[in-house]
N, CA, C and O atoms as a MOPAC input file, in Angstrom:
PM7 MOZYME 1SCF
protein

 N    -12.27900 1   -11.40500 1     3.00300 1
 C    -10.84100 1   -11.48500 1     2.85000 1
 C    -10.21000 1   -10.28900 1     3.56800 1
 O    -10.67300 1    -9.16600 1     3.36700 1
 N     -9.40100 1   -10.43300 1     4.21300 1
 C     -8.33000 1    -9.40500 1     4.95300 1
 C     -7.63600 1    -9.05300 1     3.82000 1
 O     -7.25100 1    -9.77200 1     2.89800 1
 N     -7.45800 1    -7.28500 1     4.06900 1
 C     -6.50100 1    -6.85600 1     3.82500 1
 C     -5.32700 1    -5.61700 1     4.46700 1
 O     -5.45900 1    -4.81700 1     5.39200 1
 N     -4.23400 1    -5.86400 1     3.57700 1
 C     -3.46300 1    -4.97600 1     4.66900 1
 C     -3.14500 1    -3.75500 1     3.82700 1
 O     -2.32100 1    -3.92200 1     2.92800 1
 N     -3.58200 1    -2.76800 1     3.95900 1
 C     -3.32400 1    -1.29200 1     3.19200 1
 C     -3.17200 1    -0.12300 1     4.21800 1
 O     -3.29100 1    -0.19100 1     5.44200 1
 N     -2.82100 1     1.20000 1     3.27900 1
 C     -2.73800 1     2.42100 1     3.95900 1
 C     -3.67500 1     2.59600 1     4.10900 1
 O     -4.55000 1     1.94900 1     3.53400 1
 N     -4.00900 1     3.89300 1     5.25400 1
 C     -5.31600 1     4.66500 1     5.66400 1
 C     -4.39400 1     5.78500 1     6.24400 1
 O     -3.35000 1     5.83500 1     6.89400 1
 N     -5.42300 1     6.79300 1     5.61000 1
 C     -4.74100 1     8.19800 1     5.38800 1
 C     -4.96100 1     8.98600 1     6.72100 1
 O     -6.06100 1     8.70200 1     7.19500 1
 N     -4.35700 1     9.76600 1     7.37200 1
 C     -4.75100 1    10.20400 1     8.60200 1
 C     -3.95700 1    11.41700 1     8.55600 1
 O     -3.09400 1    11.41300 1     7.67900 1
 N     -4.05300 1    12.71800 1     9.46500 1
 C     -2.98600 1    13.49300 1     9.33900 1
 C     -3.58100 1    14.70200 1     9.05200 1
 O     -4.75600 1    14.35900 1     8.91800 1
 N     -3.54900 1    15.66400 1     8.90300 1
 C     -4.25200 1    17.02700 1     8.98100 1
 C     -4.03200 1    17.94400 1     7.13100 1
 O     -2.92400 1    17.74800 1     6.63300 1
 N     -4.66400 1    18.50700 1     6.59000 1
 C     -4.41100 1    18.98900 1     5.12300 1
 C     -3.01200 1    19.38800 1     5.27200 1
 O     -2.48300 1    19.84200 1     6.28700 1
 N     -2.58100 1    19.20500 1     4.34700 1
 C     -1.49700 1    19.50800 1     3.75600 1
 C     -0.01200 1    18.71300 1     4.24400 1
 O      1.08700 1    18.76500 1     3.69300 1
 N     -0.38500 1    18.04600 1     5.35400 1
 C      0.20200 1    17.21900 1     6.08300 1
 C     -0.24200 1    15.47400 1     6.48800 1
 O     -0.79400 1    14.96600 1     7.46400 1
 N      0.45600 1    14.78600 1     4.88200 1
 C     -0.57200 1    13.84500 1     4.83500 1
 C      0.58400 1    12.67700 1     5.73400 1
 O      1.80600 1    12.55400 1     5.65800 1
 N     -0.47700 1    11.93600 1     6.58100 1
 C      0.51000 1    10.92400 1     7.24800 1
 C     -0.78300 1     9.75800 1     7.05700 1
 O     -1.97300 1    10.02000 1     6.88600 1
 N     -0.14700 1     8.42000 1     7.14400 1
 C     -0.62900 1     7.08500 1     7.22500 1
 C     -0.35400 1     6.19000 1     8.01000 1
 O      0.66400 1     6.09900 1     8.69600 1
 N     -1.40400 1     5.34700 1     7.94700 1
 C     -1.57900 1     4.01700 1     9.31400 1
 C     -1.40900 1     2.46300 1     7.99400 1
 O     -2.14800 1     2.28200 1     7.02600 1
 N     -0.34200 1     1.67300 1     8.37700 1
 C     -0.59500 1     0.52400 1     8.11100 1
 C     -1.77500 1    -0.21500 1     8.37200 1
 O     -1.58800 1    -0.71200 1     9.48200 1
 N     -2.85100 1    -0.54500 1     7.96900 1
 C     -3.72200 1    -1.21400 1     8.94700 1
 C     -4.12400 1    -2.32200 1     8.44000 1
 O     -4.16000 1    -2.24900 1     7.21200 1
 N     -4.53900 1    -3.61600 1     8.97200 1
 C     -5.94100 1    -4.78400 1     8.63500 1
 C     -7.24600 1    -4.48100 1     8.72500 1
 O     -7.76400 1    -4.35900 1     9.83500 1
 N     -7.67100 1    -4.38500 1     8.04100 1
 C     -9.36200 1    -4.37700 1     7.90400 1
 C     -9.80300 1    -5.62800 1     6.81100 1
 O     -9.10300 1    -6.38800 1     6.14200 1
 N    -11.15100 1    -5.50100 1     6.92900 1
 C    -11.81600 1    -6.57200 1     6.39000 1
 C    -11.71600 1    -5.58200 1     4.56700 1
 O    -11.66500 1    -4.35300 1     4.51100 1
 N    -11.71200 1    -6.42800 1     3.40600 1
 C    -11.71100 1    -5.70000 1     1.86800 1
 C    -12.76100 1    -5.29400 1     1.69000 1
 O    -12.78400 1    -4.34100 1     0.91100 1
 N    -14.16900 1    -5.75700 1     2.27700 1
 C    -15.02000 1    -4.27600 1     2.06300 1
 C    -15.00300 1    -3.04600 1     2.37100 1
 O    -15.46500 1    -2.04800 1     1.81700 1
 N    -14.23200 1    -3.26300 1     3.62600 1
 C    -14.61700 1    -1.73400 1     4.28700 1
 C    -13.53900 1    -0.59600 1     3.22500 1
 O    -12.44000 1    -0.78800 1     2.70400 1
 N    -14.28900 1     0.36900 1     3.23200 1
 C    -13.60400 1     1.35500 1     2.89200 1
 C    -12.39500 1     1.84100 1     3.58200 1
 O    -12.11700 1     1.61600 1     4.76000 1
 N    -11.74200 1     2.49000 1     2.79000 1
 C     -9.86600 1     2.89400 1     3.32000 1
 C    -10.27700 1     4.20600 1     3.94500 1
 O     -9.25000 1     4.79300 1     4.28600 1
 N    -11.34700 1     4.89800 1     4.23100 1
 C    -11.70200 1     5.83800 1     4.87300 1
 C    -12.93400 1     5.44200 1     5.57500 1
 O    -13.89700 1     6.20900 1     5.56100 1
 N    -12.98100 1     4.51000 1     6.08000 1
 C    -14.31700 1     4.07500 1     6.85100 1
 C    -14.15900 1     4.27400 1     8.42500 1
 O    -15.02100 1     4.54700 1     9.26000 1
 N    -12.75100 1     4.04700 1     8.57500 1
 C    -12.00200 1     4.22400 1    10.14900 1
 C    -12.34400 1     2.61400 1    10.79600 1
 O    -12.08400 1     2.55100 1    11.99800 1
 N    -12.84100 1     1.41600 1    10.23800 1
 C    -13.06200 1    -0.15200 1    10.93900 1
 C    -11.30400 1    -0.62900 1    10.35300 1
 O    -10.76000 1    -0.47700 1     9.25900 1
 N    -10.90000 1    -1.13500 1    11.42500 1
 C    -10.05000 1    -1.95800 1    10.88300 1
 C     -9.72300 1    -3.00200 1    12.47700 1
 O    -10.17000 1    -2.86700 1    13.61500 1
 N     -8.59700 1    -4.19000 1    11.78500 1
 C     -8.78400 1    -5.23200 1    12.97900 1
 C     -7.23300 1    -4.63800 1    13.94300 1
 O     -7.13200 1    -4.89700 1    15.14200 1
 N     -6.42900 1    -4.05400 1    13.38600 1
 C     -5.30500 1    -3.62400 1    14.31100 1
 C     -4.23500 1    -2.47600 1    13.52100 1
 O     -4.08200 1    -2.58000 1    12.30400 1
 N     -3.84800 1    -1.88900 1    13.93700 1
 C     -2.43000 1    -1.31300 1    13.65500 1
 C     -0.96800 1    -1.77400 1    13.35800 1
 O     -0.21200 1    -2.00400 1    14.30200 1
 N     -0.58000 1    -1.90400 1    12.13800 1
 C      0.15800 1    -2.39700 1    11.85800 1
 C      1.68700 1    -1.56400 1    11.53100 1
 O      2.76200 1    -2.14100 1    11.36400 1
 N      1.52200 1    -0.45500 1    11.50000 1
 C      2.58600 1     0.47900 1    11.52600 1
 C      2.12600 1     2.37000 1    11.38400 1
 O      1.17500 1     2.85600 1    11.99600 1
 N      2.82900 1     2.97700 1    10.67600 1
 C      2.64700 1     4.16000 1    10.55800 1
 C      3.84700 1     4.77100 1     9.15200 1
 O      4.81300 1     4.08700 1     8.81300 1
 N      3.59900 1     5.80000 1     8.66500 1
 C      4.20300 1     6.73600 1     7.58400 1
 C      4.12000 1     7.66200 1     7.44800 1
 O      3.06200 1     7.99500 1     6.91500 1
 N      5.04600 1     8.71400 1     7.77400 1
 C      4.62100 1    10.36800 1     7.56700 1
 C      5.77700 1    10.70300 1     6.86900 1
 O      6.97000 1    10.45600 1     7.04200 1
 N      4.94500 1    11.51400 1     5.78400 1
 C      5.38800 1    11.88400 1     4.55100 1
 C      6.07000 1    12.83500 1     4.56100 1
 O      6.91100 1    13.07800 1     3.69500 1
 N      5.83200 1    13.53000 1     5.53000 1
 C      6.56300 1    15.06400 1     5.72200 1
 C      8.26000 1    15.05100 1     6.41100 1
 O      9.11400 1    15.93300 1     6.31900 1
 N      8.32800 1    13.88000 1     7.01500 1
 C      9.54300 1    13.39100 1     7.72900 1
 C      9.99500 1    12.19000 1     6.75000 1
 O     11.15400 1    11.77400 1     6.73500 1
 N      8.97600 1    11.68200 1     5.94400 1
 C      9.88500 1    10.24200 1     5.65300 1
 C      9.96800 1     9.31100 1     6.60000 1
 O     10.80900 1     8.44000 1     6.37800 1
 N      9.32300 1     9.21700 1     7.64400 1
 C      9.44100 1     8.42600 1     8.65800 1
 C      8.68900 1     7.18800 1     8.29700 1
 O      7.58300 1     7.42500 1     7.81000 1
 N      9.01500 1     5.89300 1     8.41300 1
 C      8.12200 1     4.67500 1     8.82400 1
 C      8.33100 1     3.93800 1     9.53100 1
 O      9.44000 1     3.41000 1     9.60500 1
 N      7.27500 1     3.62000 1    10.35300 1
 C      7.52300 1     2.51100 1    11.62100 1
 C      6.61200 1     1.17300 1    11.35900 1
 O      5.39300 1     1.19300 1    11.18900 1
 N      7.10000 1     0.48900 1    11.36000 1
 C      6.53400 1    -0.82800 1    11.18600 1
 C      6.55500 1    -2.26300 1    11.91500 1
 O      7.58000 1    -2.94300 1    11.86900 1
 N      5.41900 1    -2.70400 1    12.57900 1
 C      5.49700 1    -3.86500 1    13.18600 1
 C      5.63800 1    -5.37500 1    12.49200 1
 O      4.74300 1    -6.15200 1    12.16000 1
 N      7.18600 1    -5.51600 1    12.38600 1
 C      7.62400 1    -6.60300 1    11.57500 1
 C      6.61900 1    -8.14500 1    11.52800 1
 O      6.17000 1    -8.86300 1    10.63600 1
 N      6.59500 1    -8.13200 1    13.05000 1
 C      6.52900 1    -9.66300 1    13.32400 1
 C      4.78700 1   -10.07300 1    13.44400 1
 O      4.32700 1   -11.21100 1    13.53700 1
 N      3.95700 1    -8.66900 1    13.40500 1
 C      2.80400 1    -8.54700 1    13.56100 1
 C      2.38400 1    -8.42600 1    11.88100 1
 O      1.18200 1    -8.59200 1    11.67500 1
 N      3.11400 1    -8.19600 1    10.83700 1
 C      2.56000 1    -8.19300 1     9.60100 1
 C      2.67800 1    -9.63300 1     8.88000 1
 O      1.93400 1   -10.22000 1     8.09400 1
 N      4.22600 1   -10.04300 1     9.61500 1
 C      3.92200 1   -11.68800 1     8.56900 1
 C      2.88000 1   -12.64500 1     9.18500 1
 O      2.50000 1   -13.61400 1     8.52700 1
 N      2.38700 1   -12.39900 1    10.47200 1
 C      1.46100 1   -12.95700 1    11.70000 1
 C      0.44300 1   -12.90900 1    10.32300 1
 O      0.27600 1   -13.86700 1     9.56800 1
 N     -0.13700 1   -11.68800 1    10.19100 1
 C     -1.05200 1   -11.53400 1     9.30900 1
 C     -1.16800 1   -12.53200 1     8.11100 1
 O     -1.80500 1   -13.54900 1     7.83700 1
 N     -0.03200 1   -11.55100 1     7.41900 1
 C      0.27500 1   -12.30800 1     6.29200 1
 C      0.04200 1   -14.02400 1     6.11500 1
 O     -0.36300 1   -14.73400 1     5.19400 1
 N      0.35100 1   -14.18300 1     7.01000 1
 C      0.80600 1   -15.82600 1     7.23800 1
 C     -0.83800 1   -16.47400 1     7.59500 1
 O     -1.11400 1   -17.65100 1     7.36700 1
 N     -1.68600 1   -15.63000 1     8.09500 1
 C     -3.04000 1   -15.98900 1     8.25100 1
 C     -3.76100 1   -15.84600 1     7.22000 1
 O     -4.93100 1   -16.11700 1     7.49300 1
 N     -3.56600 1   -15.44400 1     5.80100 1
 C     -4.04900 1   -15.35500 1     4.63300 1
 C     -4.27900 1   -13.56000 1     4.08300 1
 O     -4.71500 1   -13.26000 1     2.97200 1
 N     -3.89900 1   -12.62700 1     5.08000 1
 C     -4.20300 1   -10.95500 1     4.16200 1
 C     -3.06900 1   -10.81800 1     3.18200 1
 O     -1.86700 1   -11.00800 1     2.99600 1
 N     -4.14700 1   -10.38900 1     2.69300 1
 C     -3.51300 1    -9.51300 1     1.04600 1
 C     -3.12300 1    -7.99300 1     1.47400 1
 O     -3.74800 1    -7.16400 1     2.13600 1
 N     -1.87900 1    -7.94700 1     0.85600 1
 C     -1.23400 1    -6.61700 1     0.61100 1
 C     -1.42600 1    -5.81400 1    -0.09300 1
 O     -1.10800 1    -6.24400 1    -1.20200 1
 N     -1.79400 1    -4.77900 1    -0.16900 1
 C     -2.03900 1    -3.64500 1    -1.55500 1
 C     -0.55600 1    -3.38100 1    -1.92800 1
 O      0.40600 1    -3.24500 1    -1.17300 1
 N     -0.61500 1    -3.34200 1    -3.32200 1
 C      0.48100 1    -3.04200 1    -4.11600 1
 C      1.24500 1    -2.06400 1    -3.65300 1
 O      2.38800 1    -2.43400 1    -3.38300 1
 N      0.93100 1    -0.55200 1    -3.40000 1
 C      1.81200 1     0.74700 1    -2.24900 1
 C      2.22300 1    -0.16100 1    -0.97300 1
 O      3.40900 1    -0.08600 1    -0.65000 1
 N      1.43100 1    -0.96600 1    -0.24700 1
 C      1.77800 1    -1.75900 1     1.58900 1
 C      3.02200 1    -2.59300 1     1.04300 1
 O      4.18100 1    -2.59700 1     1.45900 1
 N      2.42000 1    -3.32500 1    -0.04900 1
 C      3.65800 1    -4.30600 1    -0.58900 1
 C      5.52500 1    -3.67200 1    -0.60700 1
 O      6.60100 1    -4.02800 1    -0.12400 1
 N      5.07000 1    -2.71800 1    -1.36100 1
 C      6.48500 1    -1.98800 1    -1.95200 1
 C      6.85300 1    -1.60700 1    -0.81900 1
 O      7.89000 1    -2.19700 1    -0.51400 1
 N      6.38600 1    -0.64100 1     0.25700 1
 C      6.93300 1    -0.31100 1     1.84700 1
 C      7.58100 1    -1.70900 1     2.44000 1
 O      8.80300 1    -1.79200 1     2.32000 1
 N      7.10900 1    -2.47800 1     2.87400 1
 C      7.13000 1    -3.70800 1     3.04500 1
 C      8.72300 1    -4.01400 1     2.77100 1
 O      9.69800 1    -3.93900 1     3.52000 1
 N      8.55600 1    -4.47600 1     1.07300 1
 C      9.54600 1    -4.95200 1     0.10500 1
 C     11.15700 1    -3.61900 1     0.41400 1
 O     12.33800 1    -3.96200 1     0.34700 1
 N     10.69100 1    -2.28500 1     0.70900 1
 C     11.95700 1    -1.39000 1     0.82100 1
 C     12.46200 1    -1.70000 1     2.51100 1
 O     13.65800 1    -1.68700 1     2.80300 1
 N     11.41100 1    -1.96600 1     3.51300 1
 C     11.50600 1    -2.05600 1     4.79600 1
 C     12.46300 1    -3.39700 1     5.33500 1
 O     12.88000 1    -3.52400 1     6.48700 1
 N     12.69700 1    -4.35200 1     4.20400 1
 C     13.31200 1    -6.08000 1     4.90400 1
 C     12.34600 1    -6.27600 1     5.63500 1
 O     12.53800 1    -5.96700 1     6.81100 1
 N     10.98000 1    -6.83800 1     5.28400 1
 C     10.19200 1    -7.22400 1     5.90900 1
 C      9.51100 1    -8.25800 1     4.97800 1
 O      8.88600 1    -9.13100 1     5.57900 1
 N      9.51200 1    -8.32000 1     3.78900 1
 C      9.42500 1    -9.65100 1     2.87600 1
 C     10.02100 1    -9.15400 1     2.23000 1
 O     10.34400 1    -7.96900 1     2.15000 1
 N     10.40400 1   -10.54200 1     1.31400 1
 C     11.21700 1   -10.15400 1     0.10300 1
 C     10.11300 1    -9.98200 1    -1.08300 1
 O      8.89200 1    -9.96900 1    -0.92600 1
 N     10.80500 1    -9.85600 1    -2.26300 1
 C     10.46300 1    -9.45200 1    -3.34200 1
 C     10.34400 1    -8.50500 1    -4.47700 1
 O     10.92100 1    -7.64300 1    -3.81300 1
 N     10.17700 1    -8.07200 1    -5.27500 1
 C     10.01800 1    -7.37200 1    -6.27900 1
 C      8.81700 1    -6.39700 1    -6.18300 1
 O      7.60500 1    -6.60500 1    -6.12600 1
 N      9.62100 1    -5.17200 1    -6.18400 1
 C      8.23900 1    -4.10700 1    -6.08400 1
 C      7.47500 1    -3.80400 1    -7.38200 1
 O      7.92500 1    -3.64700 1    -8.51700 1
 N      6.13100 1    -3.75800 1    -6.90800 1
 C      5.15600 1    -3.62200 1    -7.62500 1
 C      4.63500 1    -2.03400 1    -8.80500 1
 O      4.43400 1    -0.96200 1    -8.23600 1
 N      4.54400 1    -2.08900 1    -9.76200 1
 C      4.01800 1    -1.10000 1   -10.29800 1
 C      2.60600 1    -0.92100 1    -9.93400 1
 O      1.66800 1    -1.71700 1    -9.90800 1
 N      2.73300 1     0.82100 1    -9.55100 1
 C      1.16400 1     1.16400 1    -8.60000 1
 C      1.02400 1     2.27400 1    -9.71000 1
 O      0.25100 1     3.17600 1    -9.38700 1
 N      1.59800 1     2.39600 1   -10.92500 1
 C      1.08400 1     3.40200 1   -11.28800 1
 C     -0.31400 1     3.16000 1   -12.44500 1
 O     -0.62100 1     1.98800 1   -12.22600 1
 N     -0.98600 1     3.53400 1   -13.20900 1
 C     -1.74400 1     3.21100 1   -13.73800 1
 C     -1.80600 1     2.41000 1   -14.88000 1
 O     -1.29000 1     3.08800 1   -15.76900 1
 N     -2.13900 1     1.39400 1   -15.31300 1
 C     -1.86500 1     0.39500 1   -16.16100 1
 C     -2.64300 1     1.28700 1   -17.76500 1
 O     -2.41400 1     0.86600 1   -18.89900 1
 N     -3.43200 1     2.37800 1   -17.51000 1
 C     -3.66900 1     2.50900 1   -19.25300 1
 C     -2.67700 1     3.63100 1   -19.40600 1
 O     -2.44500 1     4.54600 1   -18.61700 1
 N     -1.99000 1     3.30600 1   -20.90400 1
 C     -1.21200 1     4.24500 1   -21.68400 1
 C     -1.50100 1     5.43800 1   -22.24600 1
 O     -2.57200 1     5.61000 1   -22.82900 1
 N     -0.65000 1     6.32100 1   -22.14300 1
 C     -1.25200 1     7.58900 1   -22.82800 1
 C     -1.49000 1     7.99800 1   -24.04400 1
 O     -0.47200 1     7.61400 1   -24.62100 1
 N     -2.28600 1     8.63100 1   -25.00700 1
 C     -2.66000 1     8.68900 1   -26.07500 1
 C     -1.74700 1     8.90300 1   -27.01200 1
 O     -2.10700 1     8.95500 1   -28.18800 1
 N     -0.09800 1     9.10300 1   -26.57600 1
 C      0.95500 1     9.31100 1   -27.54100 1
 C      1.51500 1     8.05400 1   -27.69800 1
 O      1.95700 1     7.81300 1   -28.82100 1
 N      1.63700 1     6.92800 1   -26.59100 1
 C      2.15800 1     5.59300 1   -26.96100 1
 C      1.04500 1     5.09700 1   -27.61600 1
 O      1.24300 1     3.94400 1   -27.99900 1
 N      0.14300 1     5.45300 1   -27.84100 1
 C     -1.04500 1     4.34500 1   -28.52600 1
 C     -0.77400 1     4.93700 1   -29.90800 1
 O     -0.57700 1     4.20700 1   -30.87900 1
 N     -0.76600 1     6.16700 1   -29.97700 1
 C     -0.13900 1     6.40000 1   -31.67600 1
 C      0.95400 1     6.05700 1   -32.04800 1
 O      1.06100 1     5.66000 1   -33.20800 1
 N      1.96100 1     6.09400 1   -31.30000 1
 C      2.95300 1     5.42600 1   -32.21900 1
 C      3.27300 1     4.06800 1   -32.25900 1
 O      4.24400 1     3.66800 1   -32.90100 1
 N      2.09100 1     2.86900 1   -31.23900 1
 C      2.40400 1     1.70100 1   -31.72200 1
 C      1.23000 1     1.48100 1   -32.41600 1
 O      0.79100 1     0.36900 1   -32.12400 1
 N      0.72200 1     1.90800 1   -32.99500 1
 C     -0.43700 1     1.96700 1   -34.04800 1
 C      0.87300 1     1.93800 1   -35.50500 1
 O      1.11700 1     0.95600 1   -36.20700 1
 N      1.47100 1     3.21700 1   -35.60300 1
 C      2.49400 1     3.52800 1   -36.57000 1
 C      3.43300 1     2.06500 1   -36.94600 1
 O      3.77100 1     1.76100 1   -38.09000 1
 N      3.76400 1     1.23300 1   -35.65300 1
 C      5.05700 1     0.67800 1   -35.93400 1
 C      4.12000 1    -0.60500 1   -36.35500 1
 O      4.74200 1    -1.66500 1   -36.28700 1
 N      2.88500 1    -0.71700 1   -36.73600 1
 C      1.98600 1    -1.63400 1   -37.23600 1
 C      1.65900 1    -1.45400 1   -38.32200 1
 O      0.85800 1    -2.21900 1   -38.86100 1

């Protein structure tokens, strides 16, 4: 299965990213992927993105990672509803107090 995620590139302390396609095994630090799909640097806020080359994708069956999605979704490049990327388990103070309201 294709997918379309970040890959981190950019020197310490200066983190920048590559939109890319790769195959879902490969690792997001493996450096294999099938093309370039944009870019993100964090230090500028900058993103560049190849519109018509991601729904190409898209439209051929890759999956988006939830962070590619939300860029995407802020960029007018699909629509939709951005995704929560933050961690789905709760912290040990909401688990006590819905323990309490039980």
């Amino acid at each position: 299965m294709l997918k379309i995620r970040l890959q981190r590139i950019g020197r310490k302390n200066e983190a920048a990213f590559r939109l890319v396609v790769t195959e879902s095994k490969n690792g997001p630090q493996s450096g294999k992927f099938l093309e370039i799909l944009g870019s993100y640097t964090m230090k500028n806020d900058v993103i560049n993105l190849k519109g018509d080359r991601i729904k190409h994708w898209i439209g051929n069956g890759a999956q988006v990672s939830n962070t590619g999605h939300n860029m995407l979704v802020k960029a007018g490049i699909i629509e939709g509803r951005a995704k929560n990327v933050l961690s789905k388990k709760s912290p040990t103070v909401a688990r006590k107090e819905a323990k309490k309201k039980k």
